[in-house]
C-alpha positions in Angstrom: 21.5 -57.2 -82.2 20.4 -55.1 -79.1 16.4 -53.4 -79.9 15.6 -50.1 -80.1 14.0 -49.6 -76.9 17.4 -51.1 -75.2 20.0 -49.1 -77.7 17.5 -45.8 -76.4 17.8 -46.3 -72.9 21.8 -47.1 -73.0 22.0 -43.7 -74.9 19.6 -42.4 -72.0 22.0 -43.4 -69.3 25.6 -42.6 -71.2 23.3 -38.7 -71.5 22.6 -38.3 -67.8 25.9 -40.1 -66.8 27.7 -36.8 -66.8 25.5 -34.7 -65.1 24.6 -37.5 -62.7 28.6 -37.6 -62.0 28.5 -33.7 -61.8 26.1 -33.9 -59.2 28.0 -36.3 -57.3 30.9 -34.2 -57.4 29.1 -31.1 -56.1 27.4 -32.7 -53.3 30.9 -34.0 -52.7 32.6 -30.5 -52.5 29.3 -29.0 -50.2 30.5 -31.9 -47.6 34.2 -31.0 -47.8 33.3 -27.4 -47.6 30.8 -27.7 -44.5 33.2 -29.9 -42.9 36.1 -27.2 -43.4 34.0 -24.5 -42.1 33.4 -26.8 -39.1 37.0 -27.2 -38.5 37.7 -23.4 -38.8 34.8 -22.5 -36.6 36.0 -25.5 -33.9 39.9 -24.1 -34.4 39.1 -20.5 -33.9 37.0 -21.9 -30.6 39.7 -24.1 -29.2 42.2 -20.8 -29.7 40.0 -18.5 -27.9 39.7 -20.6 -25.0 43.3 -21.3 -25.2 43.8 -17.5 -25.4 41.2 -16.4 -22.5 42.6 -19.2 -20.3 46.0 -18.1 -20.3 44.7 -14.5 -20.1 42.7 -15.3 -16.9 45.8 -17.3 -15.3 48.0 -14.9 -15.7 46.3 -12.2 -13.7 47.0 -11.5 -10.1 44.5 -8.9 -9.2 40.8 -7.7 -9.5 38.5 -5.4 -11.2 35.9 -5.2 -9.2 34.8 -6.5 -5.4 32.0 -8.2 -6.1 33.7 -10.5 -8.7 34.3 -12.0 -4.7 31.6 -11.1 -2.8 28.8 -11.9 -5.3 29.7 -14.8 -6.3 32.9 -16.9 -5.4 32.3 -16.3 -1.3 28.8 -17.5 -2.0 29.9 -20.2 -3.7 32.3 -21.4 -1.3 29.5 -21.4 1.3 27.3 -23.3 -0.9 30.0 -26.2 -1.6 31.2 -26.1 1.8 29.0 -24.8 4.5 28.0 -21.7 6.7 31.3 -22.8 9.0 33.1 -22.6 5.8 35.0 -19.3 6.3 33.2 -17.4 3.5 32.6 -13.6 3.7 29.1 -13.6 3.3 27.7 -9.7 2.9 24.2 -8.3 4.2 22.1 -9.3 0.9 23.0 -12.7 0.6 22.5 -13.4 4.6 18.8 -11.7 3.9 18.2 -14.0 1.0 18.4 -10.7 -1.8 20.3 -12.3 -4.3 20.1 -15.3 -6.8 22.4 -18.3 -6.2 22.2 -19.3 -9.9 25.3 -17.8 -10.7 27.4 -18.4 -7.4 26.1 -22.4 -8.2 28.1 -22.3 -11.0 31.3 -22.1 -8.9 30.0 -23.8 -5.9 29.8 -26.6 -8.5 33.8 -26.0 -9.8 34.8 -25.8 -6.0 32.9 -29.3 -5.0 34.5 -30.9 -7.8 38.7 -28.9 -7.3 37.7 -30.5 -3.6 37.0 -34.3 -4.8 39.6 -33.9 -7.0 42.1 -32.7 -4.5 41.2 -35.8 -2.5 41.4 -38.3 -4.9 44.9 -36.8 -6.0 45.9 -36.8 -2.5 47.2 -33.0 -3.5 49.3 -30.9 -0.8 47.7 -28.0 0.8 49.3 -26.0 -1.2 48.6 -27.6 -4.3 45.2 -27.7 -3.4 44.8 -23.9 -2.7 46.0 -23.5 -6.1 43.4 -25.9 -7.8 40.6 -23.7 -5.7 42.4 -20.4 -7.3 43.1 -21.5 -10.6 39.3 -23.3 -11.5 36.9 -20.6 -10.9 39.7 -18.8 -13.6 39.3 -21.3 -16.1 35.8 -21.6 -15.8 35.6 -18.1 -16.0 37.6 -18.1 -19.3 35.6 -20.5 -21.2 32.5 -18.6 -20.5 34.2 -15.3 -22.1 36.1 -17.3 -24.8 32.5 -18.1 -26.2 31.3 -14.9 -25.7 33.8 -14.0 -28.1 32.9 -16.7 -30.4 29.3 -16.3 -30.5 30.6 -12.0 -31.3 32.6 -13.4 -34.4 29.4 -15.6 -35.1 27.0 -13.0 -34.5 29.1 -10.7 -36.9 28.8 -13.6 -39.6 25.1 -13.8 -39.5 25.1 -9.7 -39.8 27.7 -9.3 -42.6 28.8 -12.8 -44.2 30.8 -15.2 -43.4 34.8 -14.8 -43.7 33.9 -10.9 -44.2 36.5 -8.5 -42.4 33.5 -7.1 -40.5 32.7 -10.5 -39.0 36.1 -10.8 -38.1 36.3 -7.3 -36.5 34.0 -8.0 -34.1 35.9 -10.6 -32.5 39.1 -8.9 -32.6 37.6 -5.7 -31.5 36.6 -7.9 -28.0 39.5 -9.8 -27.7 41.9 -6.9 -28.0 40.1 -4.4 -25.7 42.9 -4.5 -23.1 39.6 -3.3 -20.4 38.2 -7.1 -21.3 41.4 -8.5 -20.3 40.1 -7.7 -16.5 36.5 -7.5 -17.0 35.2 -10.2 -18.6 37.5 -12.7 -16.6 36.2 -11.8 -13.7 34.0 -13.4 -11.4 31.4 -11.1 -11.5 27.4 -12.1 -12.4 27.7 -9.3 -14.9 29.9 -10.2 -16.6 28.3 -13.8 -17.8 25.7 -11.4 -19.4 28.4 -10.6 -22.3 28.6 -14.2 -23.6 25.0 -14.7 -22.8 23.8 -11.9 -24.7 26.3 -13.3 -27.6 25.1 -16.6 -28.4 21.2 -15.2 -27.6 21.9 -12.4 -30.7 23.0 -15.2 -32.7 20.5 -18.0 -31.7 17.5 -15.6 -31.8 15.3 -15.3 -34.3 
């Protein structure tokens, strides 16, 4: 015959064996929920640079010169040299500008170029690399500045609120972005900065 003490602690532990199981099952459905908000927030990602890099491929002009002469002329003459060919204007020869933000694509020109020689590509198929990279590039950096907008709009409103999906589609819409934030331009970097700095910042 079990004692008292031992027929008190088994009714203890058949008491809190519910709420113990409850627990369990909460702290189960937190992790499936967090991981299901992860998966929507890394599936709206993957469209919108999906989206902005067929956007920025299939555009065969310009919005403004200096998406060239501020930054991808300076960054072919970074990656390649002063005998490069590059159409350098008067502020860059006079040391006015910042070459933080033609690095960028010095950087994706150095790497279409080793990659062009490892491929063996054609020249042809090699101009295309050096056209199409400084594109994609270009498209990531917008496609999270329009993440970090529907982010941004969480944090204001709440999450899965229409506002804080408005904000997104209000940017990805705007038929002007189609041009402006793909192109090359410093300025333009300051979008998806400014983005992820509103919802980082404290």
């Amino acid at each position: 015959m079990a004692s008292p003490a031992l027929s008190q602690a088994s009714t203890a532990f058949e008491s809190d064996a519910p709420q113990v199981q409850d627990e369990q099952k909460a702290t189960r459905r937190a992790v499936l929920q967090r991981a299901k908000e992860a998966a929507t927030a890394q599936d709206i990602l993957l469209f919108l640079i999906a989206f902005r890099i067929l956007n920025a491929l299939s555009i065969r002009t310009f919005f403004q010169p200096d998406e060239y002469y501020q930054s991808l002329e300076p960054a072919w003459e970074i990656a390649f040299g002063a005998n490069s060919g590059a159409w350098i204007t008067w502020e860059w020869k006079n040391q006015l500008r910042s070459a933080i933000h033609p690095s960028i694509f010095a950087g994706v020109y150095w790497l279409s170029a080793e990659l062009s020689r490892l491929l063996q590509l054609s020249p042809i198929a090699q101009d295309e690399l050096f056209l199409a990279t400084p594109k994609v590039t270009q498209a990531v950096i917008a496609a999270l500045g329009d993440y970090y907008t529907w982010k941004f709009g969480e944090r204001i409103y709440a999450k899965g609120s229409n506002e804080a999906w408005a904000a997104p589609l209000a940017v990805v819409l705007f038929h002007a972005n189609a041009f402006q934030l793909l192109g090359n331009d410093p300025h333009y970097h300051g979008f998806a900065s400014m983005a992820m700095a509103l919802v980082f910042g404290r």
